[in-house]
Every structure is written in structure tokens, then in C-alpha cells.
C-alpha positions as CSV (number, residue, x, y, z in Angstrom):
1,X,104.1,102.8,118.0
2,X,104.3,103.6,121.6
3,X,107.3,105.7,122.3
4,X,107.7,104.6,126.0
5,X,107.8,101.2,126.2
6,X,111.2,100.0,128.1
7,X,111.1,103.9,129.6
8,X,110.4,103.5,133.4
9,X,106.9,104.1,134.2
10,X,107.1,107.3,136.7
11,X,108.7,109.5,138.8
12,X,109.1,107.2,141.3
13,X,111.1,104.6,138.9
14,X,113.0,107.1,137.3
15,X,114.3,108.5,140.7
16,X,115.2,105.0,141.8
17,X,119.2,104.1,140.9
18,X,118.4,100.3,140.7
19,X,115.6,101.4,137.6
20,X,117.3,104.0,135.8
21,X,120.9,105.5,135.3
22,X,121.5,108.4,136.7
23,X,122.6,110.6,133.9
24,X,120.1,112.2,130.8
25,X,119.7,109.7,127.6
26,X,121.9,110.8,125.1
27,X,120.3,110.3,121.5
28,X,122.9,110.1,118.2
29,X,121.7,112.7,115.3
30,X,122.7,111.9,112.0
31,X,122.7,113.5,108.9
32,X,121.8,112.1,105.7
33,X,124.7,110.6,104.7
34,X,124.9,109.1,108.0
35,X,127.5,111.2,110.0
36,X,126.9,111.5,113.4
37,X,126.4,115.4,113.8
38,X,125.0,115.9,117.3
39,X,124.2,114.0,120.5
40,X,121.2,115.4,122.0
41,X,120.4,115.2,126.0
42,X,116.9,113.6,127.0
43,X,116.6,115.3,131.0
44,X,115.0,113.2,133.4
45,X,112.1,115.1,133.6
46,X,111.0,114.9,129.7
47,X,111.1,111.1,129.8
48,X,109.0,111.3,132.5
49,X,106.8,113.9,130.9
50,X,106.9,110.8,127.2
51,X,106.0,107.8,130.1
52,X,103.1,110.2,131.2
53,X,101.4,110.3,128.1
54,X,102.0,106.9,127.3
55,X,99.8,106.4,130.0
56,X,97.4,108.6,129.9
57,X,96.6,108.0,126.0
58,X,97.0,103.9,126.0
59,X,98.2,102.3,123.0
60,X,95.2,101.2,120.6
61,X,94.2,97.1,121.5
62,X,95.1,95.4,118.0
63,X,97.4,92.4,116.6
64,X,100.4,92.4,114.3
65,X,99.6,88.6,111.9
66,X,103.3,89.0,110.6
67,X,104.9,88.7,114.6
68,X,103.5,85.4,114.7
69,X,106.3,82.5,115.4
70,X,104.7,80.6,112.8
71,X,105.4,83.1,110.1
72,X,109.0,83.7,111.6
73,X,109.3,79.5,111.8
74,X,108.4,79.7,108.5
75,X,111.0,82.3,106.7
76,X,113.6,80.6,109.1
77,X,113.3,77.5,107.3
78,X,112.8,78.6,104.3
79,X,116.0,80.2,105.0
80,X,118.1,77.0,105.6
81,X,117.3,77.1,109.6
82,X,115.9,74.6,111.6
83,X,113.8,76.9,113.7
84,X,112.1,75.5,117.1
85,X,108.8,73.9,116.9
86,X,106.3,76.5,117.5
87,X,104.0,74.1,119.0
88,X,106.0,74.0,122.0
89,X,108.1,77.1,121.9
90,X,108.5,79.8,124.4
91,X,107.5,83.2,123.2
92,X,108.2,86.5,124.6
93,X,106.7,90.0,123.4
94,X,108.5,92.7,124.5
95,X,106.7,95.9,124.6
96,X,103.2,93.7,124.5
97,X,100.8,96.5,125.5
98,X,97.7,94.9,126.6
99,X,98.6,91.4,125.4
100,X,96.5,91.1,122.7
101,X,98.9,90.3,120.1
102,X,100.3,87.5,122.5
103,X,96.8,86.2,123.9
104,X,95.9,85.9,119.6
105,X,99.0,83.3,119.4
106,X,98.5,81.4,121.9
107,X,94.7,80.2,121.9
108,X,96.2,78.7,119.1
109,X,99.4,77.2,120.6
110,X,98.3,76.0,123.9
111,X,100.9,73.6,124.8
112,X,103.9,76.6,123.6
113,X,104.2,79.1,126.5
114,X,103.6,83.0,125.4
115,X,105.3,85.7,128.0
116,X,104.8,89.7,127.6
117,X,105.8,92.6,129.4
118,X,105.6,96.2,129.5
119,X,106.3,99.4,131.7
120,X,102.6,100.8,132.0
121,X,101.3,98.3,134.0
122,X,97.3,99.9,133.1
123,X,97.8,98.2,130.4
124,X,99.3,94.9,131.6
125,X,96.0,95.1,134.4
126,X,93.5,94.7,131.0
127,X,95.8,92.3,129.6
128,X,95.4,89.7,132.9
129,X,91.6,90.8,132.5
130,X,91.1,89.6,129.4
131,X,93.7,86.3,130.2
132,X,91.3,85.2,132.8
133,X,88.7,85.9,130.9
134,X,89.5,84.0,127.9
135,X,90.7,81.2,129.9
136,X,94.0,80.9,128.5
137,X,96.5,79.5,130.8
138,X,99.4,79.6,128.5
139,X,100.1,83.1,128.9
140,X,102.0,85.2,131.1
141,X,101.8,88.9,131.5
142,X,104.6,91.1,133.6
143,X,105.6,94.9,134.1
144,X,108.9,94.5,133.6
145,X,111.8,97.5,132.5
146,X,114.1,96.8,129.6
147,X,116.1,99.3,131.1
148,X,117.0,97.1,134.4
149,X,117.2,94.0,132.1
150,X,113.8,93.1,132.5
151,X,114.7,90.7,135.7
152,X,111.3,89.5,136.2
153,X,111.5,87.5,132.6
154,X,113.3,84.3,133.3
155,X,114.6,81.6,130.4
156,X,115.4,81.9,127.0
157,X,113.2,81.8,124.4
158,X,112.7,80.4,120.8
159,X,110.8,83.5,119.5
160,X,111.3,86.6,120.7
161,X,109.0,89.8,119.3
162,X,109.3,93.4,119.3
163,X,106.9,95.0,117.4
164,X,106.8,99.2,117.9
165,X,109.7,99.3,120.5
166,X,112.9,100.2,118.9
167,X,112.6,103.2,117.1
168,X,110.2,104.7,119.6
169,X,112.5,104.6,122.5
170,X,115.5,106.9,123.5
171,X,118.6,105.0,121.7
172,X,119.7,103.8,125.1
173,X,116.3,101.6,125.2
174,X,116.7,100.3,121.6
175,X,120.0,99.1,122.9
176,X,119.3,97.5,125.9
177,X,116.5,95.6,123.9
178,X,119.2,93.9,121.7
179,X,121.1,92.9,124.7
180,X,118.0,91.3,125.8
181,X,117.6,89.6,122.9
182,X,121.2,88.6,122.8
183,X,121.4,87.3,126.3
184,X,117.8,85.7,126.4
185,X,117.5,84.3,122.5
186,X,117.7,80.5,122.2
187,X,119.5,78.4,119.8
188,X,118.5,78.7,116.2
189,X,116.0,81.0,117.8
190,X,114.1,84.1,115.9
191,X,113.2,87.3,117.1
192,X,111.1,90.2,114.9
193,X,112.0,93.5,115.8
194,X,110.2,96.3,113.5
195,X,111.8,99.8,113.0
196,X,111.2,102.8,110.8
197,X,113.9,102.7,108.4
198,X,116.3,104.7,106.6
199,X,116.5,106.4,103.5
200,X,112.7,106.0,103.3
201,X,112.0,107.3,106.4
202,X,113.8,110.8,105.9
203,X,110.0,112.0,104.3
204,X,107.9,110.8,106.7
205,X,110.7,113.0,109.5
206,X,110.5,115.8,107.3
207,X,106.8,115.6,108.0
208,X,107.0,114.6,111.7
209,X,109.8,117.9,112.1
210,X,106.5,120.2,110.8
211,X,104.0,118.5,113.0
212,X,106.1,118.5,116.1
213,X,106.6,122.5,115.1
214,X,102.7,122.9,114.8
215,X,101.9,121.2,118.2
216,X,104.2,123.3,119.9
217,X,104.2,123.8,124.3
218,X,100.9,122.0,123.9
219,X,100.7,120.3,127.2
220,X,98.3,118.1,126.7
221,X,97.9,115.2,123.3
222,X,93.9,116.4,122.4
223,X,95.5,120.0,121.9
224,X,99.4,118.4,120.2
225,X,96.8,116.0,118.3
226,X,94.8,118.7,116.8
227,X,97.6,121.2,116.0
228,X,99.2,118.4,113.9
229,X,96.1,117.7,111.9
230,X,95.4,120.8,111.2
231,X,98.8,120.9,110.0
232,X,98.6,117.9,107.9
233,X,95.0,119.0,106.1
234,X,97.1,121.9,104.7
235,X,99.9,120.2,104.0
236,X,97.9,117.5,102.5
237,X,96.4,120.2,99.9
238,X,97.9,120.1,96.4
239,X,99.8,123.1,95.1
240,X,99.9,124.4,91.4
241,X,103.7,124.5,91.5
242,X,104.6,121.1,93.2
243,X,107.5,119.3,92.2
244,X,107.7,115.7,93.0
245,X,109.4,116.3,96.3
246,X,106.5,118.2,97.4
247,X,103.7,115.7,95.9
248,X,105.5,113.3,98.0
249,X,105.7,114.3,101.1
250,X,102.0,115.8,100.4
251,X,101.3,111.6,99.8
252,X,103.0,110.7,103.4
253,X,100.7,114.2,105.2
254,X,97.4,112.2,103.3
255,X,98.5,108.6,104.7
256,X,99.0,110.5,108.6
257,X,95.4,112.2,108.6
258,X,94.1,108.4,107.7
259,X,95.5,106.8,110.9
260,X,94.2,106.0,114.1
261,X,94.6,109.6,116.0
262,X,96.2,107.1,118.7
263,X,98.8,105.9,116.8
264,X,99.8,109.4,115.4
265,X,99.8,110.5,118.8
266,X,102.4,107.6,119.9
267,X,104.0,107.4,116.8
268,X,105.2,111.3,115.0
269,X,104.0,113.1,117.6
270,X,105.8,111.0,120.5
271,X,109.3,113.2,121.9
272,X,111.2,109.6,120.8
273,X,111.1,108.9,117.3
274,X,114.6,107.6,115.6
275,X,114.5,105.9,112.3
276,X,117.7,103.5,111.1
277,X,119.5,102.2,108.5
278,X,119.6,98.4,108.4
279,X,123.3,98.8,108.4
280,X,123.4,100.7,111.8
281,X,121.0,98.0,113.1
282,X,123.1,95.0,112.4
283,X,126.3,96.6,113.4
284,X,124.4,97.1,116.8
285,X,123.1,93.5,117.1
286,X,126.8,92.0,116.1
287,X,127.8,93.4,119.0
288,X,125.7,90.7,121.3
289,X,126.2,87.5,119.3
290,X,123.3,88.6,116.6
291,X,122.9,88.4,112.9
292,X,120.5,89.2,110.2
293,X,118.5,86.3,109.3
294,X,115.8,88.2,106.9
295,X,112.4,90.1,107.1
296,X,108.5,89.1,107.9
297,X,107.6,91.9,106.2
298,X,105.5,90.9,102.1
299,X,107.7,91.0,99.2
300,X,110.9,91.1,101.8
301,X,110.5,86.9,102.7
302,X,113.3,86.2,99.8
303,X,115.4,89.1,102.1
304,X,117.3,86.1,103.3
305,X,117.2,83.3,100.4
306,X,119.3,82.6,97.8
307,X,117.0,81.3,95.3
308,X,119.5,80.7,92.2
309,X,122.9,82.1,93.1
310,X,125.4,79.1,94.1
311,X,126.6,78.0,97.2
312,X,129.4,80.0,99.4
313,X,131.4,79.7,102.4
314,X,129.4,80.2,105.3
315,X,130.6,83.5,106.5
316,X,131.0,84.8,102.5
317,X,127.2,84.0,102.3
318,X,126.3,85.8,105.3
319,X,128.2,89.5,104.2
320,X,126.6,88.7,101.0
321,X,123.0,88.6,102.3
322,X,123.4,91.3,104.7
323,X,125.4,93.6,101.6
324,X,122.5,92.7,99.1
325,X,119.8,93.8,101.7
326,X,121.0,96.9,103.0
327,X,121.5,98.2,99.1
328,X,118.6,97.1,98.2
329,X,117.0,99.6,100.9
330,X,118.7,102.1,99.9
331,X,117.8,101.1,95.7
332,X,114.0,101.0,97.5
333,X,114.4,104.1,99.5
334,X,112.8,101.7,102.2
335,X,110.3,102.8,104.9
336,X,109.8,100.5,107.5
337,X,111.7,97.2,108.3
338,X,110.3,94.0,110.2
339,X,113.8,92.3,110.5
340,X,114.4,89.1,111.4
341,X,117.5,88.3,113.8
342,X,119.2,84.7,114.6
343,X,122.1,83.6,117.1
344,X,125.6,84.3,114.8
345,X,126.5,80.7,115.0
346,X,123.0,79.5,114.0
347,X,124.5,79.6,110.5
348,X,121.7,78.9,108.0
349,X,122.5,77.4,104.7
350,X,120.4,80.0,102.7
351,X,119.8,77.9,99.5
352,X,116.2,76.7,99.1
353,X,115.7,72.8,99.6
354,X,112.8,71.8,97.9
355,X,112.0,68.8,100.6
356,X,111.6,71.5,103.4
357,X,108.8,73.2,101.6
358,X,107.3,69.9,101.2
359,X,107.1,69.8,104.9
360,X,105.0,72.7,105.0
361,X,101.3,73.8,105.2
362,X,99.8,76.1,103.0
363,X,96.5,78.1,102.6
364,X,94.8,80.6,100.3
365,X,92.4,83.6,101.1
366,X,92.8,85.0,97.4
367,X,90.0,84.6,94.8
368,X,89.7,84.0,91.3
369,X,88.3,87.3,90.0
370,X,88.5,86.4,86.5
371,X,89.9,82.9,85.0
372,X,93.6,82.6,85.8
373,X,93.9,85.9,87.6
374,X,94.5,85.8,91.1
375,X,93.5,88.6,93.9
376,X,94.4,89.1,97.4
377,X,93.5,92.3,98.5
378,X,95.2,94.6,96.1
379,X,97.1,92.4,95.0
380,X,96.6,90.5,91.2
381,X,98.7,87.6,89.3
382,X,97.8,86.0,86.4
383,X,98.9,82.5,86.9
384,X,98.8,80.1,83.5
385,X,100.8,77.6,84.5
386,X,98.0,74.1,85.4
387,X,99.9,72.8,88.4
388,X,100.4,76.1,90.2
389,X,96.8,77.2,89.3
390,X,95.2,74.0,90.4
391,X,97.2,74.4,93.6
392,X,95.5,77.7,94.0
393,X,92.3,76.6,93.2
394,X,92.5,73.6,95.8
395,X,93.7,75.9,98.5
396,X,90.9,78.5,97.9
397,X,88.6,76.1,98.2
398,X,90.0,74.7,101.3
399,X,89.9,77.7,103.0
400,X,90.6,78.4,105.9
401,X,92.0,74.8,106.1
402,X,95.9,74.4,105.6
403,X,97.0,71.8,103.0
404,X,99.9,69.8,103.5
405,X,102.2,71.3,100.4
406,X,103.3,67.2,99.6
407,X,99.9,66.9,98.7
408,X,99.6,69.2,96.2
409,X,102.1,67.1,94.0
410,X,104.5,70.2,92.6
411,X,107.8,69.4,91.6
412,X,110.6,71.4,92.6
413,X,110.3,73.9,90.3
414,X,107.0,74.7,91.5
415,X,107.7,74.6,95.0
416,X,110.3,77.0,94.8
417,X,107.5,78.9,92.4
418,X,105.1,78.6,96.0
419,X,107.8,80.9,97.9
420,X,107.1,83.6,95.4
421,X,103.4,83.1,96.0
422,X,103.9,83.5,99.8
423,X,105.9,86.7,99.3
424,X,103.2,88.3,97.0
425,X,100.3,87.2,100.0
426,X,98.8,84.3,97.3
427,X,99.1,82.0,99.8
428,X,100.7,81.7,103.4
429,X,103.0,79.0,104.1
430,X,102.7,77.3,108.1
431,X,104.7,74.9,110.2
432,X,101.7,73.9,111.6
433,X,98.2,72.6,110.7
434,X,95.1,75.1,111.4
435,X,93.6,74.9,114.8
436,X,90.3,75.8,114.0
437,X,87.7,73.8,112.5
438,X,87.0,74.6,108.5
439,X,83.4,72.9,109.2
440,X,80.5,73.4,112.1
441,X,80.9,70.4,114.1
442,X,77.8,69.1,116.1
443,X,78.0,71.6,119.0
444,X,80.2,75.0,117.4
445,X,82.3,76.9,119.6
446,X,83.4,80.1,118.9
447,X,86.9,81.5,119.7
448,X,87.3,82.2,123.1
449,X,89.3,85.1,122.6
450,X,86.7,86.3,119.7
451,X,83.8,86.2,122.4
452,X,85.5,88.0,124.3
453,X,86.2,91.2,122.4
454,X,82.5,90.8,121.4
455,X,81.9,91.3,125.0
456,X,84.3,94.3,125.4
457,X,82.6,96.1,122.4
458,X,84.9,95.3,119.9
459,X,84.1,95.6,116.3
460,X,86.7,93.0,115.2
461,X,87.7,90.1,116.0
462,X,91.6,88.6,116.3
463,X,90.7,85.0,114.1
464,X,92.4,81.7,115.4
465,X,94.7,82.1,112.4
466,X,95.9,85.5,113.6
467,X,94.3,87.7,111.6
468,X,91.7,91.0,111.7
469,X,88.5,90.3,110.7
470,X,85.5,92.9,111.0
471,X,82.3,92.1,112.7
472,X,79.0,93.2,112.2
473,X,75.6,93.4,114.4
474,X,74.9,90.4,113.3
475,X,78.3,88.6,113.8
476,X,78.8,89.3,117.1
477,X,75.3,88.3,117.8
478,X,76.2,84.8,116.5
479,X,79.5,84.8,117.5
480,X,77.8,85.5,121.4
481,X,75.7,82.7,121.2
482,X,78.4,79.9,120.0
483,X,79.9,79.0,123.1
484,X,80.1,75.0,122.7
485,X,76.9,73.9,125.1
486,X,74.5,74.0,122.3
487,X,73.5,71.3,119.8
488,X,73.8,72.7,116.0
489,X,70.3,72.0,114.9
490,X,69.1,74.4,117.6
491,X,71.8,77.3,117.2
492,X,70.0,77.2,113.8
493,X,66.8,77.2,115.1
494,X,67.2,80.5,117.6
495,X,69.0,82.3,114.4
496,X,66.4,81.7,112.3
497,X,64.2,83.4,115.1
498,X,66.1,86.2,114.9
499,X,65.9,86.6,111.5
500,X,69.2,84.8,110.2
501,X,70.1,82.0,107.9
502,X,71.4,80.3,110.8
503,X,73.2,77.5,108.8
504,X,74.8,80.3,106.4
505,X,75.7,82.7,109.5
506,X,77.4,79.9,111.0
507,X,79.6,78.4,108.4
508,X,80.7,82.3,107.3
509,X,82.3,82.0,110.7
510,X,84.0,79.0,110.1
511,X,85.0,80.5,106.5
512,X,86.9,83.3,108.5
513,X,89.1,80.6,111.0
514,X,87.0,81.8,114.0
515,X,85.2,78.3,115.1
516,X,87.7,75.9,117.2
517,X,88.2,72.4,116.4
């Protein structure tokens, strides 16, 4: 993740009092038990040097599906929280790159506002770009320093989102991004902020340590970059004496040669890089009127509910939750954490309540590979029980339209069965219905946004359901064409003189949420 984001953006900034304090970063180190065993010094000058590459080697364009508010909606009132209406929330993104994560969201949402902001204003200049381009007029993109409190960022907001900020930032930074969200979040409000976490994380440093060693004085990333591959290729290579601490770390040197060189340059190779226990992180967030609410991450939704054990006291509930998921990360040896803060007096009740699932959407990408088994990408169930697997079977076929979960007539037994589903990735659950169309309508439009990356050379697409979908040549040749003005029958007609199945091409597109209503 980029390791600069809420680090002032040059020289100039970091010389200026009102933009930076004075005195060097100071970063906790800890050992693994946890005890604080050094405080290391950042100068001046090397968080200049971090902001330099930053901008020199942009962050990669892409989108994150599980920072949408929908999904964060979602868990919050699955949670016992009456989350904001996402259909006319305010938004921020915090760290937001280029804005494509943002600009996804809201060509879905257009009467919620969406505001992002960055330090490396490069990347906020594409960002406006492609705004304009797309037409979206929902969306507002600022350079803006977390360090200075962001002053340009005005409001609270229901949904707050830092994705590949905190534990890519000098500790100071992490900080003064939960005091942001402390000062800025809005009743019964949600923000996502994503971290590497701890114990997991120790393998993956143990890697980073040997990279950072093999890059050296490199001064510039091509040369860090290609020292640290190198590194990993060997380490990568199995040994005739490994024990299962060395397959393992062996595994994490296999997963880093398979990244984006971009990311491994902003992520382990980036001089801020500071994984934490989930503990350390809510401690930190108590301290401006935060608590743990739960996790967007899959298999983590049920972080936050209490799906059999009986009610508590409010606060007795809370310690309880928090206790339960910070073992449980140590039980897991977790990696990486997508948690999920509230306001501390938001108080939600915790316990499932069968009528709020009712009040849901749902939808299915999975398939039936065999009869009664279940697949979405690697994942398989085997699901024998008729009322759940009809409900599958209506929402496949559905696809990509959302379902209104009353109408699938499951009693409460199986609608507490449907969280399970959405935390395995059977099914995604929605407070709102789709906004694209599930059928070509008389003159189809492609996503805006979708055209556009066609037309930047892009060979995916961000769909209006917020996901990643690959394009073809042939794709983004249809998807260029669909722009609204022309009648169906003679979209056909000019595919099918390009050698298409015009009809077929068309409706895949709808199949893949990326025609608007």
C-alpha cells in the first residue's frame, strides 16, 4: 500500500511549521511479545526521500469491492446498528490515490456525496481527469495532509474509508488518521481502515527485513525492485532440510514475486511499514471516542455478531466481542485486518434479528458445478438443505440482479443460515437494490466509468456493482460502442459486421453488472 499517504508531499511542505512538526517521527518497536523495545527517529530528510518515491512510482489505479459503504451498511446492521442510508450518505476516502475506488462507488450512488484526498496531488490531477470525464458530479477530489488535520475536508461523514494508509505511514500519521476519524465520523457512522496485522504478520517482516537488506543504498526503486526479487527467487527455492518455519516463509517469498512490482515497491520495500495487533489498534481508537464494531474482510463478517450466545449488558458485550476477536487473531496467527470502527456510544445490540435480514438484498455469482455443490471462486459448499438451495439457485439465475431476501420465503433459521453464506462469498448481502440493468434495454448504455478505462487502455473494468472484471479485445470494443444513442437492433447489426454475436456480446455485459439502468 502506498507508504506516504498523509506524509507531506515535498520539501517545501515539510519545511513549512503550519504542515509538519518540527521534530523527526518517532516510530515504536516492539518485540514479539509486544514490549516496546526501541523508538526509532524518522529525519526530515528520509520522509522526504519515502514522499519522493511515492511520487515518482504512482500507486497502481485499482478498486478495493470490500470498502464499499454498502458492504460496511451491511455488517453494521447485521451487527445490531442502524447504519446511514448509503443512498444518501457522505463518503470520504482517505488516502484515495487517483480516485478510482471512490469514482467506482459513486456512479452507483449518485444522490450520496463521495469525497477523497491525498498528499501527491499527480495523482489527485488523473483523478479530476477521469471525474470530468466520466461525468460524475457526485465526487470530490482534494490534496489534503492528514498531518495538518486535513483542513480542506469539511463535515462529518457516514462512511469513512482507509484502505492502505495506516500501516504504511510513520506511527504519528496512523494516529492522526484516527483522530480524523474520531473528530469527523458521524453518528452510528462506519469507517474501514485495513492494516497488516500481528502475530501473522511477523513472517511476512521477516521477509520484508531480507528484502530491505538485499536492496541496500539503492537510490533508485527499478534498482531496490530488482535486488529484492532476486532475493525472493532464492528464497523462494525449496531446500532439502526445511523445516516448516522455512517452508513458510519460503510460501510468503512465492506470494511477493506474484504481485504487482508496484505494490511490492510501496508495500515491503517502502522505509514505513508497521504491522499491529488488533489490541494496540483499539486501545489507539478508544482514545478518540472509537470502538470496534467488526471486519469487511470474508470469513471475519461474524467478527462482530453474536449468533447464539445470549444477551449481555451493553458494555459486558462490547469487552466480549473485542476479547473474542483479538484471541481469535492470535488462535489464527492473523495477517491482515479490514476492521470496522463505530462512534463508542453507537452501541449496537450484536444479536442477530431475523426481520433486519429480511430487509435486505441479496445476490449470487456462484455456480452449481455439480448438483448441490456450490462454487465461488475457490470456494465449494455442498448445500442439501431445499430452501437454502432453491434460494441459491433463484439468485444465480438472477444474476447480477439483487433479490429482496423477504422474497425468498426462509424462516429464521435460514436467514440466520444466509449470514454464513455471505461470509463464505455464496452470496452478498446489500442495503440497496442494483443500479445496473440485468437486461439490454432498447438503447444499452454502458458504464460510464467502464468506457472510460476502455479509453485509457485499461484491461479491466471497475463493474457498477464494484467489482473487477477483465476485458478482452472484443469487450472493450463493445463496451466502446454502447454509449446510450443507439437503438438495440442496430448495435446488433454493426457487431455482427464485426464478426460478433452481437445479441450474446451484449447481454454478457449485462451478465457482469456493467450496463446502467
Amino acid at each position: 500500500m502506498p507508504a506516504n499517504r498523509g506524509v507531506a508531499a515535498n520539501r517545501d511542505k515539510i519545511n513549512d511549521d503550519r504542515r509538519w512538526p518540527a521534530a523527526p517521527l518517532k516510530t515504536r518497536q516492539i518485540d514479539v511479545t509486544g514490549s516496546l523495545v526501541a523508538e526509532i527517529e524518522t529525519p526530515v530528510s528520509a520522509q522526504a526521500a519515502q514522499t519522493a518515491a511515492y511520487q515518482r512510482n504512482p500507486y497502481p489505479s485499482f478498486i478495493h469491492p470490500l470498502t464499499h459503504p454498502d458492504r460496511l451498511a451491511t455488517i453494521a446492521r447485521l451487527s445490531g446498528l442502524d447504519a446511514p442510508d448509503i443512498g444518501t450518505a457522505r463518503v470520504l476516502e482517505v488516502g484515495v490515490g487517483d480516485g478510482l475506488n471512490l469514482l467506482s462507488m459513486a456512479q452507483a450512488l449518485p444522490d450520496a456525496s463521495f469525497v477523497g484526498f491525498d498528499i501527491e496531488a499527480e495523482g489527485i490531477g488523473r483523478g479530476r481527469e477521469r471525474v470530468a470525464a466520466v461525468g460524475q458530479g457526485n465526487v470530490r477530489l482534494e490534496v489534503a495532509d492528514l498531518m495538518n488535520g486535513a483542513p480542506e475536508i469539511d463535515g462529518s461523514f457516514d462512511y469513512i474509508i482507509a484502505h492502505g494508509v495506516f500501516a504504511w505511514v510513520p506511527e504519528p500519521v496512523a494516529l492522526a488518521l484516527l483522530a480524523l476519524i474520531g473528530e469527523r465520523l458521524a453518528p452510528n457512522g462506519v469507517a474501514f481502515v485495513s492494516f497488516n496485522a500481528l502475530p501473522g504478520s511477523y513472517a511476512t517482516q521477516a521477509v520484508r527485513e531480507a528484502m530491505m537488506r538485499a536492496a541496500g543504498n539503492a537510490e533508485n526503486a527499478e534498482e531496490r525492485l530488482e535486488r529484492a526479487r532476486a532475493l525472493l527467487r532464492a528464497i523462494a527455492e525449496p531446500r532439502g532440510n526445511d523445516g516448516q518455519v522455512q517452508k513458510g516463509l519460503r510460501i510468503v517469498a512465492r506470494e511477493r514475486l506474484e504481485r504487482d512490482a508496484r505494490v511490492l515497491v510501496h508495500d515491503e520495500l517502502s522505509t514505513s511499514w508497521h504491522p499491529w495487533h488488533l489490541s494496540d489498534v483499539l486501545d489507539r481508537s478508544r482514545e478518540h471516542g472509537l470502538m470496534f464494531l467488526g471486519d469487511a474482510s470474508a470469513e471475519l463478517v461474524v467478527d462482530g455478531i453474536l449468533m447464539d450466545q445470549a444477551p449481555a449488558p451493553a458494555p459486558a458485550l462490547q469487552q466480549f466481542v473485542e476479547a473474542r476477536a483479538c484471541a481469535d487473531d492470535d488462535l489464527a496467527f492473523r495477517q491482515f485486518r479490514r476492521l470496522l470502527l463505530t462512534r463508542d456510544d453507537a452501541l449496537p445490540r450484536r444479536h442477530v434479528d431475523p426481520r433486519v435480514i429480511e430487509g435486505l438484498f441479496a445476490a449470487s455469482y456462484a455456480e452449481e458445478v455439480e448438483p448441490e455443490t456450490f462454487a465461488a471462486g475457490p470456494r465449494r459448499i455442498r448445500c442439501d438443505h431445499p430452501p437454502l438451495r432453491d434460494a441459491l439457485r433463484r439468485l444465480i439465475a438472477a444474476s447480477p440482479e439483487r433479490i429482496p431476501v423477504r422474497d425468498l420465503g426462509l424462516n429464521d433459521a435460514y436467514l440466520r443460515a444466509l449470514i454464513g453464506l455471505f461470509d463464505y462469498e455464496m452470496l452478498s448481502l446489500h442495503t440497496v437494490p442494483t443500479s445496473c440493468s440485468p437486461t439490454v434495454r432498447q438503447r444499452p448504455k454502458a458504464s460510464p466509468l467502464a468506457r472510460v478505462m476502455v479509453s485509457e487502455g485499461m484491461d479491466w473494468a471497475a463493474t457498477l456493482d464494484h467489482r473487477v472484471v477483465a476485458l478482452d479485445a472484443g469487450a472493450k470494443e463493445v463496451l466502446a460502442m454502447l454509449d446510450g444513442s443507439t437503438e438495440r437492433e442496430d448495435v446488433y447489426a454493426r457487431l455482427s459486421g464485426r464478426g460478433f454475436d452481437g445479441e450474446a456480446a451484449v447481454a454478457g455485459l449485462a451478465g457482469i453488472a456493467l450496463l446502467t439502468r
